[in-house]
VOKESE-894153 format. One record per residue (C-alpha): residue number from 1; residue in three letters; x, y, z. Coordinates in steps of 0.05 Angstrom, whole numbers, plus 5000, padded with zeros to 4 digits. Example, Ala and Ser with C-alpha at 12.3 -4.5 7.8 and 13.67 -1.06 7.14 Angstrom:
REM VOKESE-894153
> 1 / ALA / 5246 / 4910 / 5156 .
> 2 / SER / 5273 / 4979 / 5143 .
END
This chain:
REM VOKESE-894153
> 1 / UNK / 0954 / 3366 / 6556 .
> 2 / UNK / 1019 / 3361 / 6518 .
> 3 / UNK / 0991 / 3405 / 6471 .
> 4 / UNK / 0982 / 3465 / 6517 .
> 5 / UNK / 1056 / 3454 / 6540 .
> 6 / UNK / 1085 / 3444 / 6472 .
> 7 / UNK / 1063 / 3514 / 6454 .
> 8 / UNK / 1082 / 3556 / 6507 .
> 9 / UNK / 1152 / 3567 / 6485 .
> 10 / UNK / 1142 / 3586 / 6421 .
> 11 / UNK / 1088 / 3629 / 6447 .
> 12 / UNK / 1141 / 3669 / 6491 .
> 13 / UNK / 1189 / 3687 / 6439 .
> 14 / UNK / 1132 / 3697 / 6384 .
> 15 / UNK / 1091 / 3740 / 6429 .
> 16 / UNK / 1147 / 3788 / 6467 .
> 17 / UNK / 1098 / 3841 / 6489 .
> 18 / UNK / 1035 / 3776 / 6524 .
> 19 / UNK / 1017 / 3783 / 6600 .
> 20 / UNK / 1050 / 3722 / 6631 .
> 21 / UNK / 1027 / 3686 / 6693 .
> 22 / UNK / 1066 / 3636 / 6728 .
> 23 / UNK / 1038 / 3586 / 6762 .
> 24 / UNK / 1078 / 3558 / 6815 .
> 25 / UNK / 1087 / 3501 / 6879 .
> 26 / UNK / 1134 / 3514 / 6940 .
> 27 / UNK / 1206 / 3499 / 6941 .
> 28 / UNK / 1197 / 3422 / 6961 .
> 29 / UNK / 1162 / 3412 / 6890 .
> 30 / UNK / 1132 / 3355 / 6918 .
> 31 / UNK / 1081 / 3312 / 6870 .
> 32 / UNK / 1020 / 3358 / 6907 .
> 33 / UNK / 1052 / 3416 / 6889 .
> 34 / UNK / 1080 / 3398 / 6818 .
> 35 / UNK / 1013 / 3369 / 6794 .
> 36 / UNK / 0973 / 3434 / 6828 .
> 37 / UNK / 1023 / 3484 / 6781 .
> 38 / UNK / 1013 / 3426 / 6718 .
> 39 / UNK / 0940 / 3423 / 6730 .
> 40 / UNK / 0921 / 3502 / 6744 .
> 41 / UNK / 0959 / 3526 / 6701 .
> 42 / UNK / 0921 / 3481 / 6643 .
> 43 / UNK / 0852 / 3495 / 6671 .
> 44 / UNK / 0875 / 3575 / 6672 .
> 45 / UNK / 0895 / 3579 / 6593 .
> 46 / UNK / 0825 / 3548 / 6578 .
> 47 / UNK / 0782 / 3602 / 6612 .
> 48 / UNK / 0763 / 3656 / 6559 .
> 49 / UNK / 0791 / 3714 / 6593 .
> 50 / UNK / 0861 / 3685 / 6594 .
> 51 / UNK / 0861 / 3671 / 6516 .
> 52 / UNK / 0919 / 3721 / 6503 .
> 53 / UNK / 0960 / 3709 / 6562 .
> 54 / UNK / 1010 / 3661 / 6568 .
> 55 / UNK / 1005 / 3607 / 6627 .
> 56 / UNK / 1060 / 3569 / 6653 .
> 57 / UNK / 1073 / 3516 / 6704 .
> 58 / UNK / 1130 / 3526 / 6747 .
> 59 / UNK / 1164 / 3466 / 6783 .
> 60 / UNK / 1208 / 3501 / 6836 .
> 61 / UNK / 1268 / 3455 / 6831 .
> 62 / UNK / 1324 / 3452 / 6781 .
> 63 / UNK / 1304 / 3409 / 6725 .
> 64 / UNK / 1365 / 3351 / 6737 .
> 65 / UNK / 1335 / 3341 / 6808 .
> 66 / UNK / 1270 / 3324 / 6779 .
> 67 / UNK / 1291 / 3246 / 6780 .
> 68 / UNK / 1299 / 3243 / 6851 .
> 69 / UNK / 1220 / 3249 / 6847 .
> 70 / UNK / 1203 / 3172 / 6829 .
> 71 / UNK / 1136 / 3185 / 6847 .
> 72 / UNK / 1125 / 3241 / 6793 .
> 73 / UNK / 1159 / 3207 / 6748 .
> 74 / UNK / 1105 / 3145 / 6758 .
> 75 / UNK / 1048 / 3198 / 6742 .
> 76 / UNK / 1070 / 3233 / 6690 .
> 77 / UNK / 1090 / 3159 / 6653 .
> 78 / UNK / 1013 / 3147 / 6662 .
> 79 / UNK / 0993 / 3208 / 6639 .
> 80 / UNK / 1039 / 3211 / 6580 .
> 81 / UNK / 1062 / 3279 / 6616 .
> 82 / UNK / 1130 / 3297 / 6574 .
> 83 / UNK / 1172 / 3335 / 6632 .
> 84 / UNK / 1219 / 3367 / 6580 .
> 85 / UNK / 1161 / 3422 / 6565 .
> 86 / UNK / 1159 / 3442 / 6633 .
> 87 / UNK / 1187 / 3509 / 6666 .
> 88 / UNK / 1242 / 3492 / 6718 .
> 89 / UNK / 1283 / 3543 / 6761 .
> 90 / UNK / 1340 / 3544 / 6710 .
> 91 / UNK / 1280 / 3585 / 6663 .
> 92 / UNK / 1286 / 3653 / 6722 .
> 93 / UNK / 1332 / 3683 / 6684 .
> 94 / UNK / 1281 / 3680 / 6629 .
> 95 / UNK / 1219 / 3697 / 6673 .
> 96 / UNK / 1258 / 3751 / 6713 .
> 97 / UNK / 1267 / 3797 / 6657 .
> 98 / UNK / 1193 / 3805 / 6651 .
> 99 / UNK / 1179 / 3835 / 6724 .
> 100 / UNK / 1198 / 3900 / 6700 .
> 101 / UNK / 1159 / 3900 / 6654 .
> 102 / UNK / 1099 / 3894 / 6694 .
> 103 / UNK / 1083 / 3835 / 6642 .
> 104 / UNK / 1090 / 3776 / 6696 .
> 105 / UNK / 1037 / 3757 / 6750 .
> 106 / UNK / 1035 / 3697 / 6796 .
> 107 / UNK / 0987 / 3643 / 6809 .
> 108 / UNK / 1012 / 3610 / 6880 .
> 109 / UNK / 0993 / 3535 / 6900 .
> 110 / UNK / 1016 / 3493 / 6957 .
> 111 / UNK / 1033 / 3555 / 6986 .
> 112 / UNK / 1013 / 3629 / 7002 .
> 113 / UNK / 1075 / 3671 / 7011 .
> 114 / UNK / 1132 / 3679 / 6961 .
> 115 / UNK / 1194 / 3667 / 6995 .
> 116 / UNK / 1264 / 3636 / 6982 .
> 117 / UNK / 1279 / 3611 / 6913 .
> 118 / UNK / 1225 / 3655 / 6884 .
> 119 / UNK / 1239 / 3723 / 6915 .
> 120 / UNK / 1273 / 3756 / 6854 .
> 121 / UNK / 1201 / 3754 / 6823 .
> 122 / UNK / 1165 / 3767 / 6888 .
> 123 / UNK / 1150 / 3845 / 6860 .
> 124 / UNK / 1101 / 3810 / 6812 .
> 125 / UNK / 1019 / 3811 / 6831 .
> 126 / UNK / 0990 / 3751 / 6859 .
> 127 / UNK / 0938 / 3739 / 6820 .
> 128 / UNK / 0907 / 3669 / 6856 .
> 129 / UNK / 0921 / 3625 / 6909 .
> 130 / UNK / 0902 / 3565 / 6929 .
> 131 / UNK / 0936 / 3528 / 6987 .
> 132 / UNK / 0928 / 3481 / 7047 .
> 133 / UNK / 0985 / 3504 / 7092 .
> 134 / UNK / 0976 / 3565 / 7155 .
> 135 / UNK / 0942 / 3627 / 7116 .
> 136 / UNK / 1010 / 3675 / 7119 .
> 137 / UNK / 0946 / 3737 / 7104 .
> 138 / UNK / 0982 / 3762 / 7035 .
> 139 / UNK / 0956 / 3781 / 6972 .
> 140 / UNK / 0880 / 3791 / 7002 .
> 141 / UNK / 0870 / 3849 / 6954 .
> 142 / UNK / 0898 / 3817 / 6890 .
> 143 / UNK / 0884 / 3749 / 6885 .
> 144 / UNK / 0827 / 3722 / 6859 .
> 145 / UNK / 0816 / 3676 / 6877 .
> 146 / UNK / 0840 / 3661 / 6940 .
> 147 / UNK / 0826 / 3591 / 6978 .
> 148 / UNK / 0862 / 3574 / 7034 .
> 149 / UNK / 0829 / 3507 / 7070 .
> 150 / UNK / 0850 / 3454 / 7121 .
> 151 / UNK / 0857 / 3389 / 7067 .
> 152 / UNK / 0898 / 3339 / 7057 .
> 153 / UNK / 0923 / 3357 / 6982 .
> 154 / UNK / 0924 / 3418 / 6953 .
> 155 / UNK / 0914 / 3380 / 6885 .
> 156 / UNK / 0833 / 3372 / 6928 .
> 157 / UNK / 0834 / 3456 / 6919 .
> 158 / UNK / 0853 / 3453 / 6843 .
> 159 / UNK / 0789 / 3399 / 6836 .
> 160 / UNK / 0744 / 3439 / 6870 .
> 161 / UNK / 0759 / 3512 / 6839 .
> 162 / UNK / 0771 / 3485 / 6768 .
> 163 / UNK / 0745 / 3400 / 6760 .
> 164 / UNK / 0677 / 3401 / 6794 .
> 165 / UNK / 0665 / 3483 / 6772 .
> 166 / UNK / 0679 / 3456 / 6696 .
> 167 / UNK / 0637 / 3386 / 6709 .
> 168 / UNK / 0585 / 3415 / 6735 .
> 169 / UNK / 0574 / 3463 / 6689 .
> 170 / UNK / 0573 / 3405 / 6636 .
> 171 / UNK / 0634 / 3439 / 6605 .
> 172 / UNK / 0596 / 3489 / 6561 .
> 173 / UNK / 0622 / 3558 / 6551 .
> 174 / UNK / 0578 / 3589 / 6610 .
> 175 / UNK / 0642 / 3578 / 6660 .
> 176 / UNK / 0688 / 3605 / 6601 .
> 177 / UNK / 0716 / 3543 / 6585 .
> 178 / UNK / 0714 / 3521 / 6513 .
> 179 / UNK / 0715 / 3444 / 6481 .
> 180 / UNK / 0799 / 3439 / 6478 .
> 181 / UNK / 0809 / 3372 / 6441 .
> 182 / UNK / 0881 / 3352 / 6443 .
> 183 / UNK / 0879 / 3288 / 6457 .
> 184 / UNK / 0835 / 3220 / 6449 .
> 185 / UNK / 0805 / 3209 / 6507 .
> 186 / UNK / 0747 / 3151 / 6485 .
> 187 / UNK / 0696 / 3206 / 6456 .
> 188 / UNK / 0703 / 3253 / 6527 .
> 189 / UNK / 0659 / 3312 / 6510 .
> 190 / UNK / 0728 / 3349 / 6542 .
> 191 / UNK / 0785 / 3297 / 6506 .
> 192 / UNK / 0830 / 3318 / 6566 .
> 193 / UNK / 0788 / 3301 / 6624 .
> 194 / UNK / 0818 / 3236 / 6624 .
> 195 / UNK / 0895 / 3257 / 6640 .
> 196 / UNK / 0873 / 3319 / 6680 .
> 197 / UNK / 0833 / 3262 / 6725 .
> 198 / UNK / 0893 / 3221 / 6735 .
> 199 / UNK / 0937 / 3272 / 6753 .
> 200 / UNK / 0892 / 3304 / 6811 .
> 201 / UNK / 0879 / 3237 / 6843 .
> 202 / UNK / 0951 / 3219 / 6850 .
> 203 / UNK / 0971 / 3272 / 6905 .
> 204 / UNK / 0903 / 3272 / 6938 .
> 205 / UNK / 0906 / 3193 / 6950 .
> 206 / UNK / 0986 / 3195 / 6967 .
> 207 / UNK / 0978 / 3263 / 7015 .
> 208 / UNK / 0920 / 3233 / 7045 .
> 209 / UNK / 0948 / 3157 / 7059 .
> 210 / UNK / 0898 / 3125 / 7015 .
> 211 / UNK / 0840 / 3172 / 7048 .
> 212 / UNK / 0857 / 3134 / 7114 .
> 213 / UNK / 0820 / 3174 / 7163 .
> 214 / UNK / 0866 / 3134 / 7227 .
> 215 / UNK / 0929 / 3175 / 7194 .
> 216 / UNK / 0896 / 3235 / 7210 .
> 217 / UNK / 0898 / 3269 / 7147 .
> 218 / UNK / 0843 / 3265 / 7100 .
> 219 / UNK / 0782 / 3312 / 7108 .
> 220 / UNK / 0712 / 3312 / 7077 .
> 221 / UNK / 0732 / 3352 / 7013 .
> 222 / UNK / 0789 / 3307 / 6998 .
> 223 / UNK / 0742 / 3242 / 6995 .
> 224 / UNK / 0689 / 3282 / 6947 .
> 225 / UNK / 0742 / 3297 / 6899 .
> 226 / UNK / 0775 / 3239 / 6901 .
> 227 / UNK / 0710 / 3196 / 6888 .
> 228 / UNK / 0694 / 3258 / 6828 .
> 229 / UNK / 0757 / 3244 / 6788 .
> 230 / UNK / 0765 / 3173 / 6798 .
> 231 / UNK / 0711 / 3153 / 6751 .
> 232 / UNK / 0734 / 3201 / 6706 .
> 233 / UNK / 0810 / 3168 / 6705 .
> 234 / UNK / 0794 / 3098 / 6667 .
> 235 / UNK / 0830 / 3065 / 6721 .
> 236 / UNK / 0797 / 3005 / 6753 .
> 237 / UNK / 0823 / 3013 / 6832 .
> 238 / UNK / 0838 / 3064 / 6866 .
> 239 / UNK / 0879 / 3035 / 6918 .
> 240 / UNK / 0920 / 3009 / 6860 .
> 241 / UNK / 0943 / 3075 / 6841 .
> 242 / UNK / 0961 / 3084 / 6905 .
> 243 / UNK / 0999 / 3031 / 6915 .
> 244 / UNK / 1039 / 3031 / 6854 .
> 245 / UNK / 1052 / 3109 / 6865 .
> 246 / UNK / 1074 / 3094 / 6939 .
> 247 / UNK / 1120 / 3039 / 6911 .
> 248 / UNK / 1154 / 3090 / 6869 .
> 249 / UNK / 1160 / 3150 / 6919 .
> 250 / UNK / 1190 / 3091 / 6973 .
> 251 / UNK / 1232 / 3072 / 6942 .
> 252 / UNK / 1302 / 3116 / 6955 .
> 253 / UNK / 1361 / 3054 / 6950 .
> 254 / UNK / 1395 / 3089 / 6905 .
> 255 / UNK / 1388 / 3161 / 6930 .
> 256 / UNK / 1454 / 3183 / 6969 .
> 257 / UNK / 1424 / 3214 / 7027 .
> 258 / UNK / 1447 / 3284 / 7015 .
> 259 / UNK / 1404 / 3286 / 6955 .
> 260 / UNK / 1348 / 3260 / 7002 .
> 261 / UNK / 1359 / 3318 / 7044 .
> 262 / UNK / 1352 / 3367 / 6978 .
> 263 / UNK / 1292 / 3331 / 6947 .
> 264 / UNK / 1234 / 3365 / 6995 .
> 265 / UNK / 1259 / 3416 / 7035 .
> 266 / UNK / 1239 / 3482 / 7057 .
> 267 / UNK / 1273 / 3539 / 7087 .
> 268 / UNK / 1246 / 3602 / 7134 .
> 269 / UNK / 1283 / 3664 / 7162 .
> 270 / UNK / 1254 / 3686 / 7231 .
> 271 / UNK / 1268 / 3733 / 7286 .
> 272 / UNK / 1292 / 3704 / 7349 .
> 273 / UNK / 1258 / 3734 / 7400 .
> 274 / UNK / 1304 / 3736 / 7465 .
> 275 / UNK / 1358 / 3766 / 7421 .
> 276 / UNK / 1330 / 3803 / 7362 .
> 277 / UNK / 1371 / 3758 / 7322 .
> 278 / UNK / 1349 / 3732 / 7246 .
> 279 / UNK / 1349 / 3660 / 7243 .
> 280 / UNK / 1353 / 3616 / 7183 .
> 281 / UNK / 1321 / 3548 / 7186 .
> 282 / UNK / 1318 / 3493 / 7140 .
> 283 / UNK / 1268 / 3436 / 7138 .
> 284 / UNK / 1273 / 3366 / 7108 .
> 285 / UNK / 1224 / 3313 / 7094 .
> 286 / UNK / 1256 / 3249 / 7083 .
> 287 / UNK / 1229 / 3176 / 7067 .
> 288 / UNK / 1250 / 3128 / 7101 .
> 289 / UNK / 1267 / 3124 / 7176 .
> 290 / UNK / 1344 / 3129 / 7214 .
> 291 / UNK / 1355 / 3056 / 7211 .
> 292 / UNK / 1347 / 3041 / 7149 .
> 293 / UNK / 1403 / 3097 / 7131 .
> 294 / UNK / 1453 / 3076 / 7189 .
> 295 / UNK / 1444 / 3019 / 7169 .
> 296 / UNK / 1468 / 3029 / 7093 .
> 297 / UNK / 1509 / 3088 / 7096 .
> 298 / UNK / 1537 / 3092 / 7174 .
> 299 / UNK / 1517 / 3156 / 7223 .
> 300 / UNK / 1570 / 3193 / 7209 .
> 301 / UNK / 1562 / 3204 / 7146 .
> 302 / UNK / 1491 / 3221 / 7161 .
> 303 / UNK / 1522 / 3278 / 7208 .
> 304 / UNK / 1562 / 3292 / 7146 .
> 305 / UNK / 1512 / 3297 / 7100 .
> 306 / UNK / 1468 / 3333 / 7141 .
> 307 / UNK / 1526 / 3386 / 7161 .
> 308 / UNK / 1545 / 3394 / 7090 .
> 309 / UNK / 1473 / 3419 / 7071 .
> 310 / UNK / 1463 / 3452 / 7118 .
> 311 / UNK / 1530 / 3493 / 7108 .
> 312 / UNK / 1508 / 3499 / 7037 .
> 313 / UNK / 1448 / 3536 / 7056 .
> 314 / UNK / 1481 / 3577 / 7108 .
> 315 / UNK / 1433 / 3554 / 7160 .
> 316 / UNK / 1431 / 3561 / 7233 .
> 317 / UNK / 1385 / 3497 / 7250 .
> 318 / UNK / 1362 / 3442 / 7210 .
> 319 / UNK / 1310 / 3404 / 7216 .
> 320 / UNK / 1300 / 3330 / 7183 .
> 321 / UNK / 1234 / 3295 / 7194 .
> 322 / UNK / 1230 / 3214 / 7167 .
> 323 / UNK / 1178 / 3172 / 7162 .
> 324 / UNK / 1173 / 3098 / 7138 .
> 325 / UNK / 1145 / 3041 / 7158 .
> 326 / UNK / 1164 / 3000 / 7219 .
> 327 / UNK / 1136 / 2922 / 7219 .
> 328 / UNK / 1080 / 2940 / 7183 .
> 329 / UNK / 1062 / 3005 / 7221 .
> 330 / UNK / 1076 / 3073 / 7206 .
> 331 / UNK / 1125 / 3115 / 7239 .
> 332 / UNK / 1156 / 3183 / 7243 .
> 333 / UNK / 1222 / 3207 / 7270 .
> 334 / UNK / 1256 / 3279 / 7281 .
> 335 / UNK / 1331 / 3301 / 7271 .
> 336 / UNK / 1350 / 3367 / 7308 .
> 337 / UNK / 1423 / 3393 / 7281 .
> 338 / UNK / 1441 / 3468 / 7313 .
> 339 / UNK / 1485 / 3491 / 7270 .
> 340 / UNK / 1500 / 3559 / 7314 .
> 341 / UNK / 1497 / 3561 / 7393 .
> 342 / UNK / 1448 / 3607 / 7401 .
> 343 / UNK / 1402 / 3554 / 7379 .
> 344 / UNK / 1434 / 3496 / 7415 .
> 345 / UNK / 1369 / 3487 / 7463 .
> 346 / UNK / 1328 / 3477 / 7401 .
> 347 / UNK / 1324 / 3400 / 7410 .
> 348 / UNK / 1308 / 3392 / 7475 .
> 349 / UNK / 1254 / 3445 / 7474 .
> 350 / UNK / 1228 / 3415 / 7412 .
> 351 / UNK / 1217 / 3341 / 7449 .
> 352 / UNK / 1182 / 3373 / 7502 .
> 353 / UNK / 1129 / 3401 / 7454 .
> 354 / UNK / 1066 / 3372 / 7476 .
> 355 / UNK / 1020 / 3353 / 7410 .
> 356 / UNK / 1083 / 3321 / 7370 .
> 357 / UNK / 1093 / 3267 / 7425 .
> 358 / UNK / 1160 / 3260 / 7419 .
> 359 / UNK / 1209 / 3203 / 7449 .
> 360 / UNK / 1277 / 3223 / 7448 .
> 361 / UNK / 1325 / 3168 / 7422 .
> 362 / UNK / 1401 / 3154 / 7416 .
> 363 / UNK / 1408 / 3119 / 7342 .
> 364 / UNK / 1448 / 3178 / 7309 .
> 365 / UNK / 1473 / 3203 / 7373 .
> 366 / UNK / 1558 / 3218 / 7368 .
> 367 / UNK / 1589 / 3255 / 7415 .
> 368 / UNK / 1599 / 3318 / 7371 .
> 369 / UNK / 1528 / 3315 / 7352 .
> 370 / UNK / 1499 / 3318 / 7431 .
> 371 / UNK / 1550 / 3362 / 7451 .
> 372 / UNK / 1525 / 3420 / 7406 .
> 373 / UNK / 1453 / 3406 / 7425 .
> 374 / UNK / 1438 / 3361 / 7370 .
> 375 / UNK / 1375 / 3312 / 7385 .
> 376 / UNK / 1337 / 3255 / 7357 .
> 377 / UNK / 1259 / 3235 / 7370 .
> 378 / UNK / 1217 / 3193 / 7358 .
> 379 / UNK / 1146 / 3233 / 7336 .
> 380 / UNK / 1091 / 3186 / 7361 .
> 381 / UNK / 1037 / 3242 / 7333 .
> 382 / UNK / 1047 / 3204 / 7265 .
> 383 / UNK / 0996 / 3257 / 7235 .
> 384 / UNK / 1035 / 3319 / 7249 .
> 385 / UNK / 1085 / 3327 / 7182 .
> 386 / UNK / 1123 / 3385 / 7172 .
> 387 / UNK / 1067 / 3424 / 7156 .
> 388 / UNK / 1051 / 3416 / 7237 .
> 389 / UNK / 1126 / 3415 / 7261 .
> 390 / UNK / 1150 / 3475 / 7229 .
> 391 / UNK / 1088 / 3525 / 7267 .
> 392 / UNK / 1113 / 3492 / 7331 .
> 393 / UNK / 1189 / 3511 / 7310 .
> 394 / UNK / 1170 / 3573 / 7291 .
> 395 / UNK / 1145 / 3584 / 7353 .
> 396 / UNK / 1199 / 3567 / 7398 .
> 397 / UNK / 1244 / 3612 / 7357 .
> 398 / UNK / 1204 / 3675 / 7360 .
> 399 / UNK / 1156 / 3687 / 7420 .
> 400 / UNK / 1184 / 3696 / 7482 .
> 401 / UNK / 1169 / 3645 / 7537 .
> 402 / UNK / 1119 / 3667 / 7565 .
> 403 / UNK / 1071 / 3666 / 7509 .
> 404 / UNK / 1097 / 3586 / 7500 .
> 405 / UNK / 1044 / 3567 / 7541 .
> 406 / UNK / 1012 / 3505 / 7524 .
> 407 / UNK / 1055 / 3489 / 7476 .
> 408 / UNK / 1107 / 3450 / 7514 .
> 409 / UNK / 1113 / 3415 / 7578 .
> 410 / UNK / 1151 / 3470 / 7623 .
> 411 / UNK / 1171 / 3419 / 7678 .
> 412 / UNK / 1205 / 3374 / 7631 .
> 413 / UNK / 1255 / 3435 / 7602 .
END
């Protein structure tokens, strides 16, 4: 694997004029979407009809905040993954020049719309997709190909196109993909099968809680490819790895919480609909639950935090789900901070939203923080993450009331 990465800068300034595609996670660069770029991008440079283009993974962060991602940094140490050879977001200067060029295409995974942080190359073709999240209907006529499936990893998509297609063609050349030894991997007919294996299980075994079917999360696909790279990893237990990668990824004592709130977060720009007016909302995911940062840090600097991040990203409304565990149980919890008063009713509409089951709670409450229609929940649909919240947001924002049916409990508002 190191291999591949090791020679894709030299092959960018020693081949000026090669088609490029870039294959890249969303803006939270989660480890699902890191190790879905890492992983498709590698299987993509060994197919035959990509031998003269240049592939490269894209993590969607800036490469200093990669160590706030102990949980990546846990797979890549057993995977012998150098992160130096990766692309980061400080390399768009580098990949933007090529768009006019018409020499740049994009490969999308862990999510099907090019938005936000990647805009300025958004005039590039999409060229594949593969993603788990609400199908957005883009790029039906150029990529190719172009899964979008209700699972709990998208790192289950990249195993299915590219693992099990490559498997079960006993990796001969009739699927285009040619012996690539480039490193030992106990006599492997494919010496990288080994490290490829490793890296896919991580995400689908974290995203899916251990393939817990009581979380709510983990569907029929995600257990096949799970049980098809494990044997191929070396590793004796899979609910080791998952442990020892969930030890990591918990473990946030030293992460101030502003960084928290940077570390997976996603942003949207929708149309209100009573006013015709854009909004721009942000979404965090943070682990770890609102007393366990009271506790160390104080509320108000929570607010601060929060406000500060939110000012940073020019929002209107920001929204930070948490989720730890409880006594042994877990749980999930939802921040609502308006930032503008045109939003101010966000909250409470929010709480009322039927299928997130929410329980409104005063833990962060200040003055200040109610008085602008700020709001705090418990989420007792532990299953719905922000993939689930943000539709439900969405909605609130942009159709008008009356097509809210269903969706909230009217004689609660």
């Amino acid at each position: 694997m190191n291999s591949f990465l090791e020679s894709l800068r030299p092959r960018l300034q020693a081949e000026p004029y090669a088609s490029v595609i870039v294959v890249t996670g969303n803006e939270s660069a989660d480890l699902d979407s890191i190790v879905s770029a890492l992983t498709t991008s590698f299987f993509l440079s060994l197919l035959l009809v990509n031998k003269d283009k240049i592939i490269i993974p894209f993590v969607n962060i800036f490469k200093a905040d990669l160590r706030l991602r102990s949980d990546v940094d846990y797979v890549f140490h057993i995977t012998q993954i150098n992160p130096d050879l990766l692309f980061f977001r400080d390399d768009l200067p580098l990949l933007e020049k090529l768009v006019p060029k018409n020499q740049l295409s994009l490969f999308l995974v862990d999510h099907n719309k090019v938005t936000g942080t990647m805009n300025s190359l958004a005039n590039a073709t999409v060229v594949g997709l593969l993603d788990h999240h609400v199908d957005e209907k883009m790029y039906q006529e150029t990529a190719n190909p172009r899964r979008i499936e209700v699972v709990g990893s998208c790192a289950t998509l990249v195993a299915k196109e590219f693992l099990q297609n490559a498997l079960d063609n006993d990796r001969s050349d009739q699927d285009g993909i040619p012996h690539h030894h480039d490193d030992a991997n106990d006599g492997h007919p494919h010496p990288w099968v080994r490290h490829v294996a490793r890296l896919l299980l991580g995400p689908i075994l974290i995203d899916t809680m251990n393939l817990d079917p009581a979380m709510g999360k983990v569907q029929p696909l995600d257990i096949a490819m799970a049980d098809l790279a494990f044997p191929l990893t070396g590793l004796t237990s899979k609910d080791e790895l998952y442990r020892k990668i969930e030890k990591a990824r918990l473990n946030t004592s030293k992460i101030p919480f502003y960084d928290l709130l940077r570390k997976d977060y996603k942003e949207w720009t929708v149309v209100q609909a009573a006013t015709s007016q854009p909004i721009k909302v942000g979404m965090s995911s943070v682990v770890g639950l609102m007393e366990q940062y009271v506790e160390r840090d104080g509320k108000d600097l929570l607010h601060e935090k929060i406000d500060q991040w939110a000012k940073e990203r020019e929002l209107d409304v920001i929204v930070v789900g948490l989720a730890g565990d409880d006594n042994g149980k877990f749980k999930r919890q939802v921040i609502v901070n308006p930032m503008v008063g045109f939003v101010g009713d966000l909250g409470d509409r929010l709480g009322h939203v039927l299928d997130l089951k929410m329980e409104r709670i005063s833990l962060v409450d200040t003055d200040a923080f109610v008085a602008k229609g700020g709001r705090a929940f418990w989420q007792h649909n532990f299953a719905a993450s922000r993939k689930q919240v943000w539709p439900a947001v969405e909605k609130l924002l942009t159709q008008p009331e009356e097509r809210r049916s269903g969706l909230v409990n009217q004689a609660n508002i």
